[in-house]
C-alpha positions as CSV (number, residue, x, y, z in Angstrom):
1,X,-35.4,-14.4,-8.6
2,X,-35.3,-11.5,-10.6
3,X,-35.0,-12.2,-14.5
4,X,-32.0,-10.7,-16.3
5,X,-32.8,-8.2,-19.1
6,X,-31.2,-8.7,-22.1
7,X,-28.7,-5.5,-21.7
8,X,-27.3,-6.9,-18.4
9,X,-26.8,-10.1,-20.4
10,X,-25.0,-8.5,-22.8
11,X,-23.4,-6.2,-20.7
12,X,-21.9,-9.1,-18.8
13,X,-21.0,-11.1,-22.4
14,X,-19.0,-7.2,-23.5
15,X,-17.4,-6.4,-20.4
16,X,-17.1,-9.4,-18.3
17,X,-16.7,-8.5,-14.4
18,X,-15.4,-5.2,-13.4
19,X,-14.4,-4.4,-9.6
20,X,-16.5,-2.6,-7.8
21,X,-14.2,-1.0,-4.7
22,X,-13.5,2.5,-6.2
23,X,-11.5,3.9,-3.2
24,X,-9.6,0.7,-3.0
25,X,-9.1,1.0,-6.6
26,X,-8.0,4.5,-6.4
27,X,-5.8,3.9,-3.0
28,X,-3.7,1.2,-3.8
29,X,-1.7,2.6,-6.5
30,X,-1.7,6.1,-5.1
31,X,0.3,5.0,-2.6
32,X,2.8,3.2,-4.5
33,X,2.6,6.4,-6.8
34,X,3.2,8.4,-3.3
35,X,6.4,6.1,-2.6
36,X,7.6,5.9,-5.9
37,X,7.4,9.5,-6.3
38,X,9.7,10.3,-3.6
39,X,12.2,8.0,-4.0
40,X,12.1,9.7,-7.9
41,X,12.4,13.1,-6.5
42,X,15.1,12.3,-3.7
43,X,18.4,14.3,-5.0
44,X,16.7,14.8,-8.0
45,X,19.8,17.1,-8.7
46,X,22.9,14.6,-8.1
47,X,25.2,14.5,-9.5
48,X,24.9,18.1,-10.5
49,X,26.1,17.0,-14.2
50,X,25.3,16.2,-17.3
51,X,24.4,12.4,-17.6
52,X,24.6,10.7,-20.4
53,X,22.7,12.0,-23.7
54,X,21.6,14.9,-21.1
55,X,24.4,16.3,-22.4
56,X,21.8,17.5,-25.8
57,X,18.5,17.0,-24.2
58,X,19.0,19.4,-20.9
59,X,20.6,21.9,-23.5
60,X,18.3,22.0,-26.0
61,X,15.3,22.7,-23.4
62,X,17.2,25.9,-22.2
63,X,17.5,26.9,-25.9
64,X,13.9,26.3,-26.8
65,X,12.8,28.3,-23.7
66,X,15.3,31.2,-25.2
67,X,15.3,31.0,-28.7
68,X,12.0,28.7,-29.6
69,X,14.3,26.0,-31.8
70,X,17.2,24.1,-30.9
71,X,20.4,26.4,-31.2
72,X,23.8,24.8,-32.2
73,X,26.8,25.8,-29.1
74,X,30.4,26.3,-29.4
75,X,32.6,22.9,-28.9
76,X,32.3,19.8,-28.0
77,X,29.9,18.6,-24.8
78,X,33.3,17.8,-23.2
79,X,34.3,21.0,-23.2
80,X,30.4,23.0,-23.2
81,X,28.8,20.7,-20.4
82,X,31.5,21.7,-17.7
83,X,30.8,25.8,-18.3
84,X,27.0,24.8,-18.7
85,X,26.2,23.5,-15.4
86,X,28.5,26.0,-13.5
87,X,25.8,28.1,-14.8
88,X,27.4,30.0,-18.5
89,X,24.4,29.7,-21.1
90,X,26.5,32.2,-23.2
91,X,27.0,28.9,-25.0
92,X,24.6,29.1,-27.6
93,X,25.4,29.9,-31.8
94,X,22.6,32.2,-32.6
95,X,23.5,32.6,-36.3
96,X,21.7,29.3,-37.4
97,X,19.5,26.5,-35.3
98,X,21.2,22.7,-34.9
99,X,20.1,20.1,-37.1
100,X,18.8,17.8,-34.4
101,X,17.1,14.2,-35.3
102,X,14.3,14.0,-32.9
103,X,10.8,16.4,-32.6
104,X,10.4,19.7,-30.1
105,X,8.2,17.4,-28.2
106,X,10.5,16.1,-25.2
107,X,12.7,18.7,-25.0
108,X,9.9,21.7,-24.5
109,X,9.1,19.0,-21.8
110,X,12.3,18.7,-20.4
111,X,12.1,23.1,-20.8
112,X,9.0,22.9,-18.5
113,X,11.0,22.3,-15.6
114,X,13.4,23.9,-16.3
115,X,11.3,27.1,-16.4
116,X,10.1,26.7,-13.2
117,X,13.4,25.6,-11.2
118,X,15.6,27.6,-13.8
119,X,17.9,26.5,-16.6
120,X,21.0,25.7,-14.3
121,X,19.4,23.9,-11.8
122,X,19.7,20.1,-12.0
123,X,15.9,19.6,-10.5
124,X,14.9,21.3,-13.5
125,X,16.5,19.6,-15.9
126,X,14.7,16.4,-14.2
127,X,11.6,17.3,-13.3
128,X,9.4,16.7,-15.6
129,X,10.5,13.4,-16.4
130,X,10.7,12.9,-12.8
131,X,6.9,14.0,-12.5
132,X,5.5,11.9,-15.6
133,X,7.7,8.8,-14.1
134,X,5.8,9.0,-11.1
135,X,2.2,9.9,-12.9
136,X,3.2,7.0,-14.8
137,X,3.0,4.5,-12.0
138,X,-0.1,5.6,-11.1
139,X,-2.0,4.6,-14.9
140,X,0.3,1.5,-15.1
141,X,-2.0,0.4,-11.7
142,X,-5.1,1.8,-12.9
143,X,-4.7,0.2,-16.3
144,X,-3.7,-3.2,-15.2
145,X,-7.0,-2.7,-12.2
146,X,-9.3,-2.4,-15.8
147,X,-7.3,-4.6,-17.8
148,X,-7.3,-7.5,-15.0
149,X,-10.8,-6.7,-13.1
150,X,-9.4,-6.6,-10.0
151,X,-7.7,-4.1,-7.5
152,X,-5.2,-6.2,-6.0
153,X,-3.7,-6.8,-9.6
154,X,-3.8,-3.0,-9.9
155,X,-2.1,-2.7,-6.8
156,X,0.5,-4.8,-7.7
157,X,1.4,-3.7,-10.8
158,X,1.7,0.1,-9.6
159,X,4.0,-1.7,-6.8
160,X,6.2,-3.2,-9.7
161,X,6.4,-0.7,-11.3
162,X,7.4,2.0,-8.8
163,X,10.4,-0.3,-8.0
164,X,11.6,-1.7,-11.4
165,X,14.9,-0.3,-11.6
166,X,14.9,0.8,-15.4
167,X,12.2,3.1,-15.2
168,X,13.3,4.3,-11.4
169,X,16.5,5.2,-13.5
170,X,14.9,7.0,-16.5
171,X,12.5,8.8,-14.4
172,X,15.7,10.7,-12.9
173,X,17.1,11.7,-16.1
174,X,16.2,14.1,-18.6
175,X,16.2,12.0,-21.3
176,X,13.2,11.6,-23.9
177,X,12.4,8.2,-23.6
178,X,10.4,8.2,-21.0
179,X,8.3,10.7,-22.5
180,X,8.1,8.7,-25.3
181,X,6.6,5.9,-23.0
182,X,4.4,7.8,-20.8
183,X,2.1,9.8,-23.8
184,X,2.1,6.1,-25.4
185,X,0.5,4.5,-22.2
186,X,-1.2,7.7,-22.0
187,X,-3.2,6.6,-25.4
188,X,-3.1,3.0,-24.5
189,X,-5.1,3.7,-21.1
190,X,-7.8,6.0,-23.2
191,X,-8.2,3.6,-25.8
192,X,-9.0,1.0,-22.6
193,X,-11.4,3.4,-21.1
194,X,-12.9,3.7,-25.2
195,X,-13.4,-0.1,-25.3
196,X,-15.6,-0.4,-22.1
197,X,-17.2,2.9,-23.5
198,X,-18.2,1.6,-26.5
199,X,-19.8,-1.9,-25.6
200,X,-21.9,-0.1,-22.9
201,X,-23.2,1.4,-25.5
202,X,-23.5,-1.7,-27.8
203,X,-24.9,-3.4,-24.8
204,X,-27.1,-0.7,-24.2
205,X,-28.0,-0.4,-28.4
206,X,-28.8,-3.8,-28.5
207,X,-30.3,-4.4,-25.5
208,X,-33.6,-2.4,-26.8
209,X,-34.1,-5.1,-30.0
210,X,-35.7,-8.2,-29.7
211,X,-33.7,-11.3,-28.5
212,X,-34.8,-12.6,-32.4
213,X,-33.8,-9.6,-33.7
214,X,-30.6,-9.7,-35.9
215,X,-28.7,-6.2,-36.9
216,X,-27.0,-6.5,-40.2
217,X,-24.6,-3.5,-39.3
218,X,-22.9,-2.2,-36.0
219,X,-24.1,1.1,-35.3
220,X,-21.8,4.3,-34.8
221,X,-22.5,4.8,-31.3
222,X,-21.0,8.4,-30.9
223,X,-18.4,10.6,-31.1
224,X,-16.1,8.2,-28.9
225,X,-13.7,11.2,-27.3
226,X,-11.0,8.5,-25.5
227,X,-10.1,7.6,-28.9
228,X,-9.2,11.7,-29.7
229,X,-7.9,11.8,-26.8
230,X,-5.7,8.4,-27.7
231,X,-4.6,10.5,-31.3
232,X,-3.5,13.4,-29.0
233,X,-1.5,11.4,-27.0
234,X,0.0,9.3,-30.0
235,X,0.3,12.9,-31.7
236,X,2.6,14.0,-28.6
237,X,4.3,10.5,-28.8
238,X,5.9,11.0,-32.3
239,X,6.4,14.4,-31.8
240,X,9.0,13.3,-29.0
241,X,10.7,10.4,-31.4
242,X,9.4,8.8,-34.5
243,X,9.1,5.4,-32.9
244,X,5.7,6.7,-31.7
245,X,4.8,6.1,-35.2
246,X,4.5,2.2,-34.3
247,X,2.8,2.6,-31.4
248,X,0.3,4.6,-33.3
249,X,0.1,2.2,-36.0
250,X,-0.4,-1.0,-33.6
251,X,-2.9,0.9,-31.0
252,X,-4.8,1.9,-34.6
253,X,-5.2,-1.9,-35.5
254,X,-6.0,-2.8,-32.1
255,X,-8.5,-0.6,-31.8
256,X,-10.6,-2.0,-34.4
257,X,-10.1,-6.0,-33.8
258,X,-11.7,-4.7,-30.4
259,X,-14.3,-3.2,-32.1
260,X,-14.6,-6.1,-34.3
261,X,-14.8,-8.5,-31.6
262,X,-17.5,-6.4,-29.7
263,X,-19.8,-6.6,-32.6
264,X,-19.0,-10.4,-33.5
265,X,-20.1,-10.7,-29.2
266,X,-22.9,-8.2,-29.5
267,X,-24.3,-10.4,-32.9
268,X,-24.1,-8.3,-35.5
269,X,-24.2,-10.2,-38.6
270,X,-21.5,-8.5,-40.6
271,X,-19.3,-8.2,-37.7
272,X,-15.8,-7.8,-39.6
273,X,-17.2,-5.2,-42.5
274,X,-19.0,-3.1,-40.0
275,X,-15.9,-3.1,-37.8
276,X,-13.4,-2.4,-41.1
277,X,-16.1,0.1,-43.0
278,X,-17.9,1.8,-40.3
279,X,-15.5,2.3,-37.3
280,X,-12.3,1.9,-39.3
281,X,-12.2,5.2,-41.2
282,X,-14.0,6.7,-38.1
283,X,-11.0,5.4,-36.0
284,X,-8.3,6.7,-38.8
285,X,-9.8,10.5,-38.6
286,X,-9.9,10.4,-34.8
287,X,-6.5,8.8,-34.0
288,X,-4.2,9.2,-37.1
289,X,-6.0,12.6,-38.2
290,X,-5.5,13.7,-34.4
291,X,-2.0,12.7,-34.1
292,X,-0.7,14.0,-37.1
293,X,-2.2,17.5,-36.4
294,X,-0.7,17.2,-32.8
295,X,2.6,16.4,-34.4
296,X,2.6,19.5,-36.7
297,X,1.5,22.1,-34.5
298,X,4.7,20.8,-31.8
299,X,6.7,22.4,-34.8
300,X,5.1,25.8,-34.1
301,X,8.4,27.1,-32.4
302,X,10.0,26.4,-35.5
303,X,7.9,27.9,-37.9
304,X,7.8,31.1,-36.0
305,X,11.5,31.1,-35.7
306,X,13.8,32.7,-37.9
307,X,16.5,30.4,-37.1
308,X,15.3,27.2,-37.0
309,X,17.4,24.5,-39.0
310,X,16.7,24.6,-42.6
311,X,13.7,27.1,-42.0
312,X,14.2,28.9,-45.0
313,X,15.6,26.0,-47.1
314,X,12.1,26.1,-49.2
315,X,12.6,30.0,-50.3
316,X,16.1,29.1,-51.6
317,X,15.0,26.2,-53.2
318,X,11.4,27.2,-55.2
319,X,10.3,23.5,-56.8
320,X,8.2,23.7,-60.1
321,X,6.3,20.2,-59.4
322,X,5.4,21.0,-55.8
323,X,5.6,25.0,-55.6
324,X,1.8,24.7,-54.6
325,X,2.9,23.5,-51.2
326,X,3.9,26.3,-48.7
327,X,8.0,26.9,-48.6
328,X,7.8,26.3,-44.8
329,X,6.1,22.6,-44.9
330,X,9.1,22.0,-48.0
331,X,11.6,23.4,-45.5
332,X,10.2,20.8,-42.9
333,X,9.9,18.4,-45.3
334,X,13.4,18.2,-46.5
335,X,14.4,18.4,-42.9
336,X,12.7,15.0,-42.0
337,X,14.3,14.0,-44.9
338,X,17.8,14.9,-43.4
339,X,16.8,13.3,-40.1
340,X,15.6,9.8,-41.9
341,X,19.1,9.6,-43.9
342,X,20.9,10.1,-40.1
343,X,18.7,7.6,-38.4
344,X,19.7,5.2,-40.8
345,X,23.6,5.8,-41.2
346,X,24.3,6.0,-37.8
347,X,26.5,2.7,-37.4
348,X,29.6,4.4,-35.1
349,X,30.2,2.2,-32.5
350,X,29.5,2.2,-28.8
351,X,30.7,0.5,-26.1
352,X,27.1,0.1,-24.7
353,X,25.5,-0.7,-27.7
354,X,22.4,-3.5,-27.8
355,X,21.3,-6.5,-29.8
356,X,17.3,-5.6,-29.6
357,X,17.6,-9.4,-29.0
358,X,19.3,-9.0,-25.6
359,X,16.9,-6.8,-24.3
360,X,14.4,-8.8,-22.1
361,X,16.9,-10.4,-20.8
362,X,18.8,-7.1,-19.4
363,X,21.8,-8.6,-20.9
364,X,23.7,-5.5,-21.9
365,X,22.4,-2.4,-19.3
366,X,23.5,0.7,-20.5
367,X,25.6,2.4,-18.0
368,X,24.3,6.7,-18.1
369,X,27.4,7.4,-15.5
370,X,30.6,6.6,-14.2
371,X,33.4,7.8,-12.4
372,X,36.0,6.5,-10.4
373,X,36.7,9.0,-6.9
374,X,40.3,8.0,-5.4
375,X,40.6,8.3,-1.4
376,X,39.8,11.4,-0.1
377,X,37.8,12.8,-3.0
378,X,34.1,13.0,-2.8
379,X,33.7,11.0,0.3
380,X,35.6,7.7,-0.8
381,X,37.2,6.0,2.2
382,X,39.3,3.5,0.5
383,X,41.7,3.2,-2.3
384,X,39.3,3.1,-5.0
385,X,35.4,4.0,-5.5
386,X,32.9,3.8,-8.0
387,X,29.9,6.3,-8.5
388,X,27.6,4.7,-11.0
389,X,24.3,5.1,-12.7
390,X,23.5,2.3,-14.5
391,X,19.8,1.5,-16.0
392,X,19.5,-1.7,-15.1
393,X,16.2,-3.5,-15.0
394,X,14.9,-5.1,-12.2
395,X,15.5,-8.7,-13.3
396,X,12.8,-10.8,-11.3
397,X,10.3,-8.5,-13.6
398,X,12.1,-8.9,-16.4
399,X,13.2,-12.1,-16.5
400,X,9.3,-13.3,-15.2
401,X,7.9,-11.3,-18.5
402,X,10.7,-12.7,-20.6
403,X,8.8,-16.3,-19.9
404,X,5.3,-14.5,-19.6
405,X,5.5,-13.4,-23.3
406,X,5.3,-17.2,-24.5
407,X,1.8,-17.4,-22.0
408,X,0.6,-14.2,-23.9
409,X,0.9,-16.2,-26.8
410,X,-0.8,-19.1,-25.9
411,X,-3.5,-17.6,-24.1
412,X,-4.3,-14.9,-26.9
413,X,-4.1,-17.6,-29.5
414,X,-5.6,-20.6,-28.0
415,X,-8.0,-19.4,-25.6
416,X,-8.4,-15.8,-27.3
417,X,-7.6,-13.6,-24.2
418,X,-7.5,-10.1,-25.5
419,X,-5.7,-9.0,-22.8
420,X,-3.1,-11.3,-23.8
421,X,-3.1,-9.7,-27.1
422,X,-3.4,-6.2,-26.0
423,X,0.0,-6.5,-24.0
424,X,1.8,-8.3,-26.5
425,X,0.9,-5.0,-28.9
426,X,2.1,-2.9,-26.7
427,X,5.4,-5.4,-26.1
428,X,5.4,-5.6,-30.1
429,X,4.6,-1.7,-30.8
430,X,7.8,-0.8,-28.6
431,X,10.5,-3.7,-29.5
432,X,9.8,-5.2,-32.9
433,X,10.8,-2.5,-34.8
434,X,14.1,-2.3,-34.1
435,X,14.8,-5.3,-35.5
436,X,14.9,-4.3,-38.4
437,X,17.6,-1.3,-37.7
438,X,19.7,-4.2,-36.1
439,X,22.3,-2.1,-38.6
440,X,22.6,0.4,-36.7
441,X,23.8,2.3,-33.0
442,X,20.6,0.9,-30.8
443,X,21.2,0.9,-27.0
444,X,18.7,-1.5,-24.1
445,X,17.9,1.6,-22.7
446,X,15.1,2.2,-25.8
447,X,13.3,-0.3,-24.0
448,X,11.8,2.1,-21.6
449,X,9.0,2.4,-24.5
450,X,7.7,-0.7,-23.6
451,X,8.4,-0.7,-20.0
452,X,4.6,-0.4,-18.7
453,X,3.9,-3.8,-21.0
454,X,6.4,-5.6,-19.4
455,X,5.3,-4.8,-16.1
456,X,1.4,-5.8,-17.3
457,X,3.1,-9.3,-18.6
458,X,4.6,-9.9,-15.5
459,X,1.3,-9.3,-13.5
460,X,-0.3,-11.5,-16.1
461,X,1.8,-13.9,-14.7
462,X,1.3,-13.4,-11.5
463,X,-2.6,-13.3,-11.9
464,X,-1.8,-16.7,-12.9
465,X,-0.3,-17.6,-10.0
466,X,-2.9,-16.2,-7.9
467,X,-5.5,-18.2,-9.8
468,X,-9.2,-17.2,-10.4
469,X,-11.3,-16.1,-7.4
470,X,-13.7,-19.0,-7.3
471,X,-10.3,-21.2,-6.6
472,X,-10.5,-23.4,-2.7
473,X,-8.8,-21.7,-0.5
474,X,-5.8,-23.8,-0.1
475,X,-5.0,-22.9,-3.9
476,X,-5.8,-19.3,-3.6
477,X,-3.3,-19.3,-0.2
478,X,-0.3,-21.0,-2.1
479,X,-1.0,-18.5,-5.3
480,X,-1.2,-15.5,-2.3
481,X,2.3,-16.6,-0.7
482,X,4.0,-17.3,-4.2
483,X,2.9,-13.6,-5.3
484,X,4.1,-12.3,-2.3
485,X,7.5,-14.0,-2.3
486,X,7.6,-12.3,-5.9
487,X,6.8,-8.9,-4.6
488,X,9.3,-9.1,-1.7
489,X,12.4,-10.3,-4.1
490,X,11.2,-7.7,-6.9
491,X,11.3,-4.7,-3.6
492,X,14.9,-6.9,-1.8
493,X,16.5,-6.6,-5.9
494,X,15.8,-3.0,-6.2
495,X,17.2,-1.9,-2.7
496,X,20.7,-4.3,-3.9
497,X,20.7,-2.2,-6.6
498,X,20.4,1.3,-5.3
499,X,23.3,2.8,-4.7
500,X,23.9,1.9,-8.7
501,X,21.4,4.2,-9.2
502,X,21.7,7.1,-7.3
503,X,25.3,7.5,-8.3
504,X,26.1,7.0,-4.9
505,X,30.2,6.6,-3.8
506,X,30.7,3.0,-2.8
507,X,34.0,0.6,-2.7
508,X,34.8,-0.7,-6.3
509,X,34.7,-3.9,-4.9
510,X,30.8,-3.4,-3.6
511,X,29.9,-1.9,-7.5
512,X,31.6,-5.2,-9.1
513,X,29.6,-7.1,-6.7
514,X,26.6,-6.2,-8.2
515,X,28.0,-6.9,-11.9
516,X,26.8,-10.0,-11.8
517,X,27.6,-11.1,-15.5
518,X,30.6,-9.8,-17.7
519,X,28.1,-8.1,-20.4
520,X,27.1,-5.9,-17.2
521,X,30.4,-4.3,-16.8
């Protein structure tokens, strides 16, 4: 029997079991990616209109493309949308750029597509949300495969997450949420790849010293690009809304308890310090230097515009404590400024508004588009119609990962599971916060931040179910046909719901059907 060398010992301590199947591990979610693309990019363009908060977002792209900033138009969306997507872009105010409350970010996203397909087509306003929806399933299956050790989790959670009916309704609209989402998981999945990076290098490190030699210190062990790559990402995520920030903050901290733990599980003796005092202010430069770089350079449009909002607010104002710093990062300063104080006082009332409490439990949906076609219009064959989009969640996953939170819990705290605690950061990066803006406007649909950790909680749960390899056969069958039974409600739900979705015309009588709760409606 061959003897194990100390590195595959401690290779097998640091990163446990990883799967082995590559192709399997790379087929599985492409497919679902494959299937969930299509049904994202199937009449991309209807309705040809303006849904919901579209109504900026679409706009702004064309005007970014044009003029480099977001440009203030003439009236009121009610009365600008209709001449807009008939195709008049004479709707812009080029004497002054609109004070908008959210980075370039998402919107020279959103301007990508509409580039290609042109600014009055309805696939371009959608497209590149549409595209990073459907990249998104693929990392949500690749992540969960590295997270969980095992393709058929992968699998499953790219499955879930191609037919979860929130992000199947996000992914068609061109709204910046899911960008915020998908350059969050972006940095989540690098900082995963980082991890197993860095203990095969620990294991590798201390592999060569004796089995009686103790290190006092963890070493450096490189440059450690994933977690650049993770500041990038968090850098794009901020740039698109400032709720990135927590995401940046909470992947930050998680990425040194990692690092902690690897050192504590390689036996380094100082195991916390060398985790705090050598990787922390490594991990600071790389991810918080990184991001907030990223998130200055996305103002580059502004600064080389002439019209930008508040772009020469610093030469009209000259300051005599601070008139070392540039006028133009004063101009941007008091600008964020602006933004903060409208993030804060915005308490008008919506009829879709959200308790952040309410949220897992899809308890208020937020409805992107109604209307109400009599007979005879737009292909309604009885007296009256409905022709919805509502972004509802598809329950069975939500309402599984509602439960599966209080496992995280447990499993993180009592049997110290990071992967536990790595979802419930994500969970906590994404919904926590607005807690504490309970004050304020806040709609469910924010919740498409933290989508991909809801889907990772659910197959949690469902890796429960499954049980562990090793299990008899009869235990393994019974975990197989309950995951299965999940898998075919999740798939059953998500075909119930959508017409709902696709703003299809159907009876008002088959729409209220599927309100199945007053708070729906």
């Amino acid at each position: 029997m061959a003897r194990v060398t100390r590195t595959e010992e401690l290779r097998a301590r640091l990163l446990g079991e990883r799967p082995t199947d590559r192709i399997a591990g790379w087929a599985g979610p492409l497919l679902f990616a494959l299937l969930g693309g299509i049904l994202r990019f199937w009449a991309l363009d209807r309705p040809h209109q303006l849904v919901f908060d579209e109504t900026y977002y679409v706009k702004q792209g064309v005007s970014m493309l044009e003029y480099g900033v977001e440009m203030r138009w003439s009236g009121e969306g009610k009365v600008v949308d209709p001449l807009f997507t008939h195709g008049n872009l004479n709707v812009f105010l080029t004497d002054n750029g609109d004070m908008v409350v959210h980075p370039p970010v998402g919107k020279w996203v959103i301007a990508f597509g509409e580039w290609i397909f042109g600014p009055t087509s309805s696939w371009g306003w959608r497209f590149s949300v549409a595209l990073l929806g459907t990249l998104s399933i693929l990392m949500v299956g690749r992540i969960a495969r590295r997270l969980f050790g095992s393709t058929l989790l992968g699998t499953i959670a790219a499955f879930l997450t191609a037919f979860e009916g929130h992000h199947f309704v996000h992914s068609r609209t061109g709204l910046l949420d899911l960008i915020l989402m998908f350059f969050a998981l972006a940095a989540f999945g690098a900082l995963l790849i980082d991890r197993d990076q860095m203990r095969e290098r620990l294991a590798v490190h201390a592999g060569r010293l004796s089995r009686h030699t103790t290190q006092k210190w963890g070493p450096v062990l490189g440059a450690r690009p994933w977690r650049w790559v993770a500041g990038l990402s968090l850098g794009l995520a901020v740039g698109t809304k400032w709720s990135g920030a927590f995401f940046l903050a909470a992947f930050g901290l998680m990425s040194v308890l990692w690092d902690m733990g690897a050192y504590r599980a390689a036996g380094i003796r100082h195991w916390v310090s060398s985790a705090l005092w050598v990787q922390g202010p490594l991990a600071f430069v790389a991810m918080v230097g990184t991001a907030a770089v990223t998130y200055l350079a996305s103002w580059t449009g502004w600064f080389l515009s002439a019209h930008g909002y508040k772009r020469d607010w610093g030469q009209v104002h000259p300051s005599a404590d601070f008139g070392w710093v540039p006028d133009s990062l004063r101009s941007l300063w008091s600008y964020h400024e602006e933004a903060y104080r409208f993030h804060q006082g915005l308490t008008s009332p919506h009829d879709y508004m959200a308790n952040p409490w309410s949220w897992m439990v899809q308890a208020r949906p937020t409805s992107f588009f109604y209307e109400s076609p009599k007979q005879g219009v737009d292909g309604c064959t009885v007296s009256e119609c409905s022709k919805a989009i509502t972004s509802l969640g598809t329950i069975s996953i939500w309402w599984l990962a509602t439960i599966g939170i209080f496992f995280c819990l447990y499993h993180w705290g009592f049997k110290r599971d990071w992967r536990a605690g790595a979802l419930l950061c994500g969970l906590a990066a994404g919904w926590l916060p607005w807690f504490d803006l309970q004050h304020r406007t806040i709609f469910q649909f924010y919740s498409i931040a933290f989508q991909p950790y809801v889907v990772l909680i659910a197959t949690f749960m469902l890796a429960l179910m499954l049980g562990p390899r090793a299990a008899p056969w009869p235990r393994r069958r019974r975990g197989l046909l309950a995951v299965g039974a999940f898998c075919l409600l999740t798939l059953a739900l998500f075909a119930f719901y959508w017409p709902i979705y696709t703003a299809q015309v159907v009876p008002y009588s088959f729409w209220r059907l599927h309100m199945w709760f007053p708070s729906w409606v």
